[in-house]
KEVEX-862212 format. One line per field, with one value per residue (C-alpha): chain; residue number from 0; x, y, z; residue in one letter. Coordinates in steps of 0.25 Angstrom, whole numbers, padded with zeros to 4 digits. Layout:
N
mido: c(A;...)
bado: c(NUM;...)
x: c(X;...)
y: c(Y;...)
z: c(Z;...)
tortor: c(a;...)
//
This chain:
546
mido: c(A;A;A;A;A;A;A;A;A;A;A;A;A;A;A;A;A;A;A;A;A;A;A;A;A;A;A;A;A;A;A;A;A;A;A;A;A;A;A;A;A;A;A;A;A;A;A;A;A;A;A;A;A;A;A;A;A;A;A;A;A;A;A;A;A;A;A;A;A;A;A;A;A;A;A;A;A;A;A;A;A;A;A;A;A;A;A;A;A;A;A;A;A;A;A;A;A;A;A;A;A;A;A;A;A;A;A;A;A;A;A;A;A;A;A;A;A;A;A;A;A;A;A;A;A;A;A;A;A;A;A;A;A;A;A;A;A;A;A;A;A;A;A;A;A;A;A;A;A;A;A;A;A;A;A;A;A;A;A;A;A;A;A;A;A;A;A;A;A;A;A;A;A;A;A;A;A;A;A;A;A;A;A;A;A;A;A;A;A;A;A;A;A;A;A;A;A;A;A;A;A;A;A;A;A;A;A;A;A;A;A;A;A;A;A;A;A;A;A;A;A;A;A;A;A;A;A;A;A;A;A;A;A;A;A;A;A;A;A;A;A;A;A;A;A;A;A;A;A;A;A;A;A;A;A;A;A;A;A;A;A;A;A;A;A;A;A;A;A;A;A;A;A;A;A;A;A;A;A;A;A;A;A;A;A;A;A;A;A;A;A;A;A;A;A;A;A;A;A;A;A;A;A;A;A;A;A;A;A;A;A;A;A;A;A;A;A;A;A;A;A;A;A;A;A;A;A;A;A;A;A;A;A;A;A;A;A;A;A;A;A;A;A;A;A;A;A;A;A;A;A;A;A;A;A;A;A;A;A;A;A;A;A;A;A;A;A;A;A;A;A;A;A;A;A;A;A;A;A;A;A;A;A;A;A;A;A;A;A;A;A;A;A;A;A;A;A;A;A;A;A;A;A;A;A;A;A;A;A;A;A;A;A;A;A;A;A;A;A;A;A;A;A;A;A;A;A;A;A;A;A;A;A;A;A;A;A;A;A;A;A;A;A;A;A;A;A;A;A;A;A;A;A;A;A;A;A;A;A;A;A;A;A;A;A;A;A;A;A;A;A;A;A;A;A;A;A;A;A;A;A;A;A;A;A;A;A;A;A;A;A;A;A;A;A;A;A;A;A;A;A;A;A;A;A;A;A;A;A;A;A;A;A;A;A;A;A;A;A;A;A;A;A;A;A;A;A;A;A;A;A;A;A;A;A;A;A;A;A;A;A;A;A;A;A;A)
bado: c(0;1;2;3;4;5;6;7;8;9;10;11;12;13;14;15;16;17;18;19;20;21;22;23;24;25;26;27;28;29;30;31;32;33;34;35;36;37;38;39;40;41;42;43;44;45;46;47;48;49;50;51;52;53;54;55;56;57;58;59;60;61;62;63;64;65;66;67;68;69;70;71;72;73;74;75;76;77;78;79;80;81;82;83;84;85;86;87;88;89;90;91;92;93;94;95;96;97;98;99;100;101;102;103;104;105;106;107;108;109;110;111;112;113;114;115;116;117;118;119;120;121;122;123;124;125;126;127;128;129;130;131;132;133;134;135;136;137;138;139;140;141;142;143;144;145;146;147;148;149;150;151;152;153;154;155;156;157;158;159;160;161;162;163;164;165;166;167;168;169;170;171;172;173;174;175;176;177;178;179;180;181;182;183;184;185;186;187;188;189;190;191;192;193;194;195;196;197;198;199;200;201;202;203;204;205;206;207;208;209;210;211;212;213;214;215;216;217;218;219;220;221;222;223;224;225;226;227;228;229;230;231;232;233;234;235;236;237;238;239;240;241;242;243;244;245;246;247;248;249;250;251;252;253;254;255;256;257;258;259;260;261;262;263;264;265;266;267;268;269;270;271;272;273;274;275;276;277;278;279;280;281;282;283;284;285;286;287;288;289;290;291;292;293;294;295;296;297;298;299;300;301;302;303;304;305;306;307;308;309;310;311;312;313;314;315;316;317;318;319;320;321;322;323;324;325;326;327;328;329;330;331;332;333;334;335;336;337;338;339;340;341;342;343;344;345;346;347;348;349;350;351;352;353;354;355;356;357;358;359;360;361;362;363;364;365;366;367;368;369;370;371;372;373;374;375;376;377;378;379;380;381;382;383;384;385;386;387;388;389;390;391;392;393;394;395;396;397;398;399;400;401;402;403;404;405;406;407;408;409;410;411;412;413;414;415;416;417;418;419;420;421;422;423;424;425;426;427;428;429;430;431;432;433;434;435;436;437;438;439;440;441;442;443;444;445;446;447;448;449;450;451;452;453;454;455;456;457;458;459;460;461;462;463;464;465;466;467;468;469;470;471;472;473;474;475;476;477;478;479;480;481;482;483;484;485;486;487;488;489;490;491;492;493;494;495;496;497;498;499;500;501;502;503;504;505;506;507;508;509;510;511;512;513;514;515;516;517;518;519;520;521;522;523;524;525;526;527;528;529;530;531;532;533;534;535;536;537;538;539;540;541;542;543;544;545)
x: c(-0109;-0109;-0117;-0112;-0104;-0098;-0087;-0080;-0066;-0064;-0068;-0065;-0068;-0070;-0079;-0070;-0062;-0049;-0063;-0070;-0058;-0055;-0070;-0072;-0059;-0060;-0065;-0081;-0079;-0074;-0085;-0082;-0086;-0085;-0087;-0092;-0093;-0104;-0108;-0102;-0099;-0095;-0079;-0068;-0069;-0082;-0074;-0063;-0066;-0050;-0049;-0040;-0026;-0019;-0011;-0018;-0017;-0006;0002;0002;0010;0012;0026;0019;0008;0020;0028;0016;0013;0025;0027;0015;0018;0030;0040;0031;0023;0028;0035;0028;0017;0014;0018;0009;-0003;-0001;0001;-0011;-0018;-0025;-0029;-0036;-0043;-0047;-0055;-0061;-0066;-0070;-0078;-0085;-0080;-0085;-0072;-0072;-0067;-0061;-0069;-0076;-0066;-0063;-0053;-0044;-0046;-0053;-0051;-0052;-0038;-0037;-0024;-0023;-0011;0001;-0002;0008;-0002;-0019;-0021;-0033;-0044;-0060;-0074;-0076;-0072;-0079;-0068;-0071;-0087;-0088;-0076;-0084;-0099;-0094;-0086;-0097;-0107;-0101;-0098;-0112;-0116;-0104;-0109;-0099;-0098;-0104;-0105;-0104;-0109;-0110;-0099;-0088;-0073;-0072;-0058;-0052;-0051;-0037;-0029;-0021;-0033;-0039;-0027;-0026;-0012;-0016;-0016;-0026;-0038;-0051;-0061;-0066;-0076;-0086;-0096;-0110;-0115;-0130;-0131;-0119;-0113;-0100;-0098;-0088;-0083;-0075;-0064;-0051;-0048;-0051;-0048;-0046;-0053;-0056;-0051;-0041;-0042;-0043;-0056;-0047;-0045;-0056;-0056;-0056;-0061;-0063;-0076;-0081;-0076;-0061;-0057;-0046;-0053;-0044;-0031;-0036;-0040;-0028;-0019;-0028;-0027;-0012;-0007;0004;0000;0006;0009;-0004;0002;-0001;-0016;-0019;-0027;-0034;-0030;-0045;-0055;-0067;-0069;-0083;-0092;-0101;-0092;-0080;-0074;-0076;-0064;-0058;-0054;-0037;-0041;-0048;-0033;-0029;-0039;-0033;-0039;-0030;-0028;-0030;-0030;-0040;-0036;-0034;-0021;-0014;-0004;-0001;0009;0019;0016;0020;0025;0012;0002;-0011;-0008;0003;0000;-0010;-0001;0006;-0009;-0016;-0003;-0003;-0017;-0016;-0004;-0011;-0022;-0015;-0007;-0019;-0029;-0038;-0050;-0047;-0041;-0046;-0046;-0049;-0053;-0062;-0054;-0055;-0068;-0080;-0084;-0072;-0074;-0089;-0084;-0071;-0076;-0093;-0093;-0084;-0091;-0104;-0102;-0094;-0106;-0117;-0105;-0110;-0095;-0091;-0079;-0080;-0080;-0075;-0061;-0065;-0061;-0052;-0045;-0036;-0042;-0038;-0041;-0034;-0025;-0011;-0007;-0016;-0013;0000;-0003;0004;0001;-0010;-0016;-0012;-0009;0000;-0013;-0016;-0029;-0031;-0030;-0029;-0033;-0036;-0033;-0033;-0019;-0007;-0001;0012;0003;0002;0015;0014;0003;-0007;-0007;-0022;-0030;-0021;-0029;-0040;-0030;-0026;-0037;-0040;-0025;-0025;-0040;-0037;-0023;-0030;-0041;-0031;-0025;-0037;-0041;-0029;-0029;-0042;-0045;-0060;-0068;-0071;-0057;-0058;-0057;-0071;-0068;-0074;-0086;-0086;-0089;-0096;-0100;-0092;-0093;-0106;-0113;-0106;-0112;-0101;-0101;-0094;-0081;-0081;-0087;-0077;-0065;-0068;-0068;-0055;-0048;-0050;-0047;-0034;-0030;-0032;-0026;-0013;-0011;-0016;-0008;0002;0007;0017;0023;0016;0004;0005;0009;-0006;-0012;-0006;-0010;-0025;-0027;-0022;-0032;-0044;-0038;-0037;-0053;-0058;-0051;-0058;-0072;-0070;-0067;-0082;-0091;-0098;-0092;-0098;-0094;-0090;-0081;-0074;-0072;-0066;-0057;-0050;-0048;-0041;-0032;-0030;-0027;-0015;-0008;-0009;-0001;0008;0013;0013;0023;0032;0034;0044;0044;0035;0030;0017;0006;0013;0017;0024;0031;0039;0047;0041;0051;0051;0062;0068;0071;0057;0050;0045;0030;0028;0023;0014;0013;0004;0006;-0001;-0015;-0021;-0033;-0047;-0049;-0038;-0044;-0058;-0067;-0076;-0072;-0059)
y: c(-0065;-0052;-0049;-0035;-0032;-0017;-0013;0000;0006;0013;0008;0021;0017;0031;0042;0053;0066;0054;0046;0055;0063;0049;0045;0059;0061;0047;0048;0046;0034;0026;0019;0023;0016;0024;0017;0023;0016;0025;0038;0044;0056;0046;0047;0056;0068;0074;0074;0084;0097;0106;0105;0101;0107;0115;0125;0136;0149;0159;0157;0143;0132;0116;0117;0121;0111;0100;0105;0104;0090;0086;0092;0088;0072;0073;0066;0057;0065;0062;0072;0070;0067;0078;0088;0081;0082;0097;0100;0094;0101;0112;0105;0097;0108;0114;0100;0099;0115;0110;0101;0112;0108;0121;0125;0137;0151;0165;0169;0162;0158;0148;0137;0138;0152;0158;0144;0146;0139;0132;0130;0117;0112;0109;0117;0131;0138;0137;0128;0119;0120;0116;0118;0125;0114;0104;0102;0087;0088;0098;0090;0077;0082;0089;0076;0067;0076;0074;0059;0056;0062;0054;0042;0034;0032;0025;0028;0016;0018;0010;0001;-0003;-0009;-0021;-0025;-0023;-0032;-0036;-0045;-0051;-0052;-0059;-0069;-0062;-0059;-0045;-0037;-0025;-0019;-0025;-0019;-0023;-0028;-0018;-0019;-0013;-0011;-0008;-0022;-0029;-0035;-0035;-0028;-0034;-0021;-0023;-0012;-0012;0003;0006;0018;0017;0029;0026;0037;0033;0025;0035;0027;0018;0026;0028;0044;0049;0061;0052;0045;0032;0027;0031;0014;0013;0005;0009;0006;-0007;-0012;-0007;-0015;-0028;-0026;-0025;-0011;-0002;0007;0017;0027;0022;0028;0040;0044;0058;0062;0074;0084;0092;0081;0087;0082;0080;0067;0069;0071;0061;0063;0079;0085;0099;0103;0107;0121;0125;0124;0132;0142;0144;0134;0133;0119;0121;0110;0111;0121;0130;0132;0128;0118;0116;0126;0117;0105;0111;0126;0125;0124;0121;0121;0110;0095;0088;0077;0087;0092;0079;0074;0088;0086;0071;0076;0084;0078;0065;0078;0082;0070;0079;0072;0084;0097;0110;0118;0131;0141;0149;0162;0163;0171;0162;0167;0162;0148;0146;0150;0142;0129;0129;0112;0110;0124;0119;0104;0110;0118;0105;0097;0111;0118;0130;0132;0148;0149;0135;0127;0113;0101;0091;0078;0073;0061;0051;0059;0055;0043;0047;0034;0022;0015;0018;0025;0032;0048;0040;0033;0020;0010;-0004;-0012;-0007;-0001;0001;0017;0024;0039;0048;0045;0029;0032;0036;0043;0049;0064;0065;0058;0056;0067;0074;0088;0094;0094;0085;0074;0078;0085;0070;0064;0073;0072;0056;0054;0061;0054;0042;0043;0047;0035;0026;0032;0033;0014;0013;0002;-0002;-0012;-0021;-0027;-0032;-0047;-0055;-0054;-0062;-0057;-0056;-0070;-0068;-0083;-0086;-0076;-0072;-0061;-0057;-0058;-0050;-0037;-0032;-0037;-0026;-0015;-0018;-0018;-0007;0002;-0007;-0004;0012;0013;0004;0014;0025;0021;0015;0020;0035;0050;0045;0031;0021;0009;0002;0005;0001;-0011;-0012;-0006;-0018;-0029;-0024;-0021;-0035;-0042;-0034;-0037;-0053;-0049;-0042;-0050;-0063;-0055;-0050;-0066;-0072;-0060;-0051;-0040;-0026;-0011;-0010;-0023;-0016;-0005;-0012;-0022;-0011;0000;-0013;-0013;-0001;0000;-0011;-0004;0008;0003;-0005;0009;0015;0004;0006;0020;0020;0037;0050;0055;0062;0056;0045;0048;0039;0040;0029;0038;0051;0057;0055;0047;0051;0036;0032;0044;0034;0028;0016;0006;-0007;-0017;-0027;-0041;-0045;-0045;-0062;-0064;-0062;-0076;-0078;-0064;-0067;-0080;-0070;-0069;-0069)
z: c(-0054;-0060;-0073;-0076;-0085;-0091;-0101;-0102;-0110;-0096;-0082;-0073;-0058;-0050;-0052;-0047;-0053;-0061;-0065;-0072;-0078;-0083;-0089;-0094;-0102;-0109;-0123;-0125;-0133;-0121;-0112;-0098;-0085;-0072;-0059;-0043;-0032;-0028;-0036;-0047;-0038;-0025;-0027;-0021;-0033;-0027;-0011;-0019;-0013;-0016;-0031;-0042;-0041;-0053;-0056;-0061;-0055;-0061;-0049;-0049;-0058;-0062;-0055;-0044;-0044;-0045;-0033;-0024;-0029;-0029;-0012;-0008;-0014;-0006;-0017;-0022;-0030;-0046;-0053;-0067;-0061;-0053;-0067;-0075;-0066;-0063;-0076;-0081;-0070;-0077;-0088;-0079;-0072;-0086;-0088;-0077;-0082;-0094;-0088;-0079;-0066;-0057;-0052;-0043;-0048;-0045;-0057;-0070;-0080;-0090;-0088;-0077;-0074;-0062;-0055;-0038;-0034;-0020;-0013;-0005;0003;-0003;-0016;-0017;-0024;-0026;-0038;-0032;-0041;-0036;-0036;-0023;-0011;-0019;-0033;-0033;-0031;-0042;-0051;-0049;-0053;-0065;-0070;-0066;-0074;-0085;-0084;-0083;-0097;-0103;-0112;-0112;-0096;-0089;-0072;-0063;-0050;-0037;-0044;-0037;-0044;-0037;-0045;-0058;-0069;-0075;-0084;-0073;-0064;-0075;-0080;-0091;-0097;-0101;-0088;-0090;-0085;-0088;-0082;-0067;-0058;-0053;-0040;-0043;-0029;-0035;-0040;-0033;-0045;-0049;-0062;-0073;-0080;-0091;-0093;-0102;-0095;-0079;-0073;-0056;-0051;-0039;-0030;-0017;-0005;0006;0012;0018;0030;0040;0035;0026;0016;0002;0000;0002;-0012;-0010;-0005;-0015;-0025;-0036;-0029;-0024;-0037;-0045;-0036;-0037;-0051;-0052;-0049;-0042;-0032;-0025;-0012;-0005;0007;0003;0010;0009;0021;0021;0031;0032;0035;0040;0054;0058;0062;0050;0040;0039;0026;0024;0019;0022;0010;0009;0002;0015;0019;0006;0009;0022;0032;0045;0053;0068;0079;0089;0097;0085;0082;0070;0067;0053;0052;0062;0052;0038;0034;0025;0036;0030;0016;0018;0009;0015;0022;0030;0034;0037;0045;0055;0057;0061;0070;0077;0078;0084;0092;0100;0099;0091;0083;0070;0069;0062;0048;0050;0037;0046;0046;0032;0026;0028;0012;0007;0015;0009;-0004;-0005;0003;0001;0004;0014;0023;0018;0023;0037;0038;0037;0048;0057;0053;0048;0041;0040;0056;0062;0058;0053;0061;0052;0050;0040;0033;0023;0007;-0003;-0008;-0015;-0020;-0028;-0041;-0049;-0063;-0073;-0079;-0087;-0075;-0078;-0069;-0072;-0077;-0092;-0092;-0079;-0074;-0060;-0059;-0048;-0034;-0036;-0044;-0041;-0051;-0044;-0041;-0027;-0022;-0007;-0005;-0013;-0015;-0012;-0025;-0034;-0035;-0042;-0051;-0054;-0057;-0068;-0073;-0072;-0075;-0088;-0091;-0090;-0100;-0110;-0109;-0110;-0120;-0127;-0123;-0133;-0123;-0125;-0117;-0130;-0129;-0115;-0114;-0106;-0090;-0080;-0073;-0056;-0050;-0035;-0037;-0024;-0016;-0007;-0001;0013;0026;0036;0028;0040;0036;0025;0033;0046;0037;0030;0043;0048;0037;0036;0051;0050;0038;0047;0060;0053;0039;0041;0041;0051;0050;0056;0052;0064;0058;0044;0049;0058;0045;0037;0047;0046;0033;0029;0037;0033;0017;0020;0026;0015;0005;0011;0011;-0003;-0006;-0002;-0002;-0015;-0016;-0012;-0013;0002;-0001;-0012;-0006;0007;-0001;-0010;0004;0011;0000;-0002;0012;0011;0000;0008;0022;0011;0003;0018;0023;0011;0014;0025;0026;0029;0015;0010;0015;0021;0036;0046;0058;0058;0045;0047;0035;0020;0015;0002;-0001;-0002;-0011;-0020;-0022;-0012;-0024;-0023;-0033;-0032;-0037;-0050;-0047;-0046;-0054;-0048;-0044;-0036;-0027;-0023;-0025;-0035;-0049;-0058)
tortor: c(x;x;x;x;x;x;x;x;x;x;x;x;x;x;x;x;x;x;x;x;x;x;x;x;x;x;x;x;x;x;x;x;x;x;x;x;x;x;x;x;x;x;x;x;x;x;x;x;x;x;x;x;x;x;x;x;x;x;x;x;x;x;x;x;x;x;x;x;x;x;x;x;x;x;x;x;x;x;x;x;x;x;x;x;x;x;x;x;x;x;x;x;x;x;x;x;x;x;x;x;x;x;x;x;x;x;x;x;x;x;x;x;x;x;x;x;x;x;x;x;x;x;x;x;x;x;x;x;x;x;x;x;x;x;x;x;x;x;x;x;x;x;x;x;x;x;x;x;x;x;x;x;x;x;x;x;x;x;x;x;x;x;x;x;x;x;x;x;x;x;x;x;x;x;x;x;x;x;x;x;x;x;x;x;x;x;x;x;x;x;x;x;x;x;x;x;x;x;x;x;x;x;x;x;x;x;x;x;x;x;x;x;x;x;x;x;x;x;x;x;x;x;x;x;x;x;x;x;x;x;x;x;x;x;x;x;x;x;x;x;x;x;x;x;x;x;x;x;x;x;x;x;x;x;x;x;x;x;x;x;x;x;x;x;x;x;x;x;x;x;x;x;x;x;x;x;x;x;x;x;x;x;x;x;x;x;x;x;x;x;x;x;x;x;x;x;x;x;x;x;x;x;x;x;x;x;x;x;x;x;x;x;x;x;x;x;x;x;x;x;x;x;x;x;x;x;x;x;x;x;x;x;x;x;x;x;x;x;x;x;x;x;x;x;x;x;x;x;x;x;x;x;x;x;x;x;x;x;x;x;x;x;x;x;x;x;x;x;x;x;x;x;x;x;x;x;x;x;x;x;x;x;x;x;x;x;x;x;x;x;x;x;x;x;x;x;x;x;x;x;x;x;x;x;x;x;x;x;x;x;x;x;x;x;x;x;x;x;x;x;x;x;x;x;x;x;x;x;x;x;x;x;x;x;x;x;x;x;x;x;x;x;x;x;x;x;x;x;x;x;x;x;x;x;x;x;x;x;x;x;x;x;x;x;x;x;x;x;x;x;x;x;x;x;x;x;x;x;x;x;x;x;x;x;x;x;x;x;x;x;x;x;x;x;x;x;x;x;x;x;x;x;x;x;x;x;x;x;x;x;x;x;x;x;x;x;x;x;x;x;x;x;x;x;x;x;x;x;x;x;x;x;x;x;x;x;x;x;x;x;x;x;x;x;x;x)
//
């Protein structure tokens, strides 16, 4: 049994950019816990190489920031919504300033003044934002500089949130937050960490196809665990892939950044030639779902293993200097961006729906928040537009520590909870299981609920995924816990929710393509919503616990 136990007035689970706006814009007097399933630098933020959008240049405006929001979400993007975040969006640049992030620049200024701006695809005018081609990197080691000289936090790392703890989870007739149960893989106890505020930062689910450009963490833990706890989510169906995966043996998850598009990169097939033109009058610079679906059409086309971005016509000076990490990492895999096109795949990035919050990032159990790409706050619609979303993290993460603050919820008041009971369970002896489903899972997601998808194969996705639930399920029931269980029992979740959006939606829109209604369907622009039934108290999941 668990000895362990913490208390905390804010839980925040997730290190990335929506984390640490949230722990650093909550007042001092607050005792902050921040969890990582690996470092404090592990998640999704550090992988950001375009930038924050915003409309800063003379030429530039919020109406127009909206618009290509609002196009690229292709009706599903929310109106208010999308106003509030662009019109926030220099305010939010100027913090990240204050907080001397390294942005590059024309020429030194002060404030927003001098800014370099990328344009990205989909965007009508250059209003991305970065540090170079690595904006999250340089975004992530500022923050986390700060965080660690902060008293009143506390960083967590090697902990993994194993379930949240609530009132109706508890029997209790108050249904709140209370905090959660927290695997430490140094010691391998589980944690009791009381909590009357937690924030679900966890970043998305993208891991739960075999490719991939997120990192190892992005399993869906948040959106899993929210809907244990009792929570709506929504438009899971929407999985951003990537349209510029770097395609190389060594390097799996390496990601083409959209501003070498921007910047004037051209997509070729093999033999050269180049094809975008016949998909979209925008070419290259058309929203990533349009990309990643011509590319996987050729592809299929000509039985090619990837295609080619080429920026090579443009000077090699301006290359090095506008994209340093990506030529220098090319470079190391034995290519040169300044003479040679790249070769490319699209590849699962980034996940536009997750748990349903409000402008505050609130979700339907009091005292429990969502932020950053585990939410969906009603931004990205059907599609993301390029460089928006850590534009939201910043916008929510702050929205939310206003309004814990403003709760004056303090961990003092928090009834006693019941500590983690592994008295019935044992050590396992076929860790197989968890490694075999793990890799059954992602290839099942890739196979049958990828860029192009069927009714057929939704229906082959749902039969599998089912089976490997009832078997992780069964695992989860007899055997301690781990990371890698975790990890598996959330991405199979997540995975379910996912084909169940999918099959709801009986139309082509966004990022959700099938050919059995390969047309939008004015009739159905709406957010596909789950619900799940009231969540049954601990005992009556697992043989472990309350």
């Amino acid at each position: 049994m668990a000895k362990q136990r913490k208390a905390y007035d804010v839980l925040i689970i997730g290190t990335g950019l929506a984390g640490l706006t949230v722990a650093l814009q909550l007042p001092e007097r607050l005792r902050i816990g921040i969890l990582s399933k690996g470092a404090m630098t592990d998640g999704a933020t550090p992988y950001a190489q375009g930038g924050v959008s915003a409309a800063i240049d003379a030429t530039d405006s919020v109406d127009a920031h909206v618009e290509d929001t609002l196009e690229a979400g292709a009706g599903l993007s929310d109106h208010y919504i999308s106003r509030l975040v662009a019109t926030q969006a220099r305010e939010a640049i100027e913090w990240l300033i204050d907080k001397q992030v390294p942005f590059s620049r024309i020429h030194p200024g002060a404030g927003t003044t001098g800014l370099h701006l990328h344009q990205e695809g989909g965007h009508s005018h250059r209003r991305v934002v970065h540090a170079e081609d690595a904006t999250g990197l340089a975004i992530s080691h500022t923050l986390t500089s700060i965080i660690e000289r902060r008293a009143n936090i506390e960083l967590l790392e090697g902990r993994y949130a194993i379930d949240l703890i609530t009132g109706s989870r508890l029997g209790l007739a108050q249904d709140r937050c209370y905090g959660a149960y927290v695997y430490n893989s140094a010691t391998e106890l589980v944690e009791l960490i009381h909590s009357p505020c937690a924030v679900l930062a966890c970043g998305g689910a993208s891991k739960v196809y075999l490719y991939s450009t997120s990192p190892y963490a992005a399993t869906g833990d948040g959106i899993a665990m929210a809907w244990r706890a009792g929570c709506r989510v929504a438009n899971l169906e929407f999985n951003q892939f990537h349209p510029t995966c770097l395609y190389h043996p060594q390097e799996r998850s390496f990601l083409i950044s959209e501003a070498v598009r921007g910047e004037g990169g051209k997509l070729l097939l093999p033999d050269g030639q180049r094809f975008m033109d016949r998909f979209d009058e925008r070419g290259e610079l058309a929203p990533r779902d349009v990309v990643a679906r011509a590319i996987d059409h050729e592809m299929k086309r000509l039985g090619a293993d990837c295609l080619y971005l080429d920026i090579s016509h443009r000077p090699a000076e301006l290359i090095r200097e506008r994209f340093p990490n990506i030529h220098k990492r090319c470079l190391e895999l034995g290519l040169d961006m300044t003479r040679d096109p790249l070769p490319v795949v699209p590849a699962a990035h980034y996940t536009c729906g997750g748990v349903v919050t409000d402008e505050a990032g609130r979700t339907g159990v009091p005292g429990l928040y969502a932020v950053g790409e585990t939410a969906c706050t009603g931004l990205h619609g059907a599609n993301r537009l390029a460089s928006n979303s850590l534009l939201e993290c910043l916008i929510f993460g702050s929205a939310a520590a206003r309004d814990i603050a403003a709760s004056g919820a303090r961990h003092e008041s928090l009834p006693q909870l019941p500590a983690w009971d592994e008295s019935r369970v044992t050590d396992s002896d076929e860790q197989v299981v968890v490694s075999h489903n793990w890799a059954e899972i992602r290839r099942a997601m890739w196979n049958y609920v990828g860029i192009v998808r069927t009714d057929r194969r939704l229906e082959r996705a749902s039969r599998r995924i089912d089976l490997l639930m009832r078997e992780v399920h069964e695992f989860y029931t007899h055997f301690r816990v781990s990371g890698d269980l975790i990890e598996l029992r959330n991405l199979i979740l997540v995975a379910q929710l996912t084909v169940r959006c999918a099959a709801r939606r009986r139309e082509s829109r966004g990022l959700h393509y099938t050919l059995d209604f390969p047309s939008p369907d004015e009739a159905q622009k709406s957010s596909t919503l789950l619900v799940p039934a009231r969540p049954r108290p601990f005992a009556h999941l697992r043989s472990r616990g309350r």
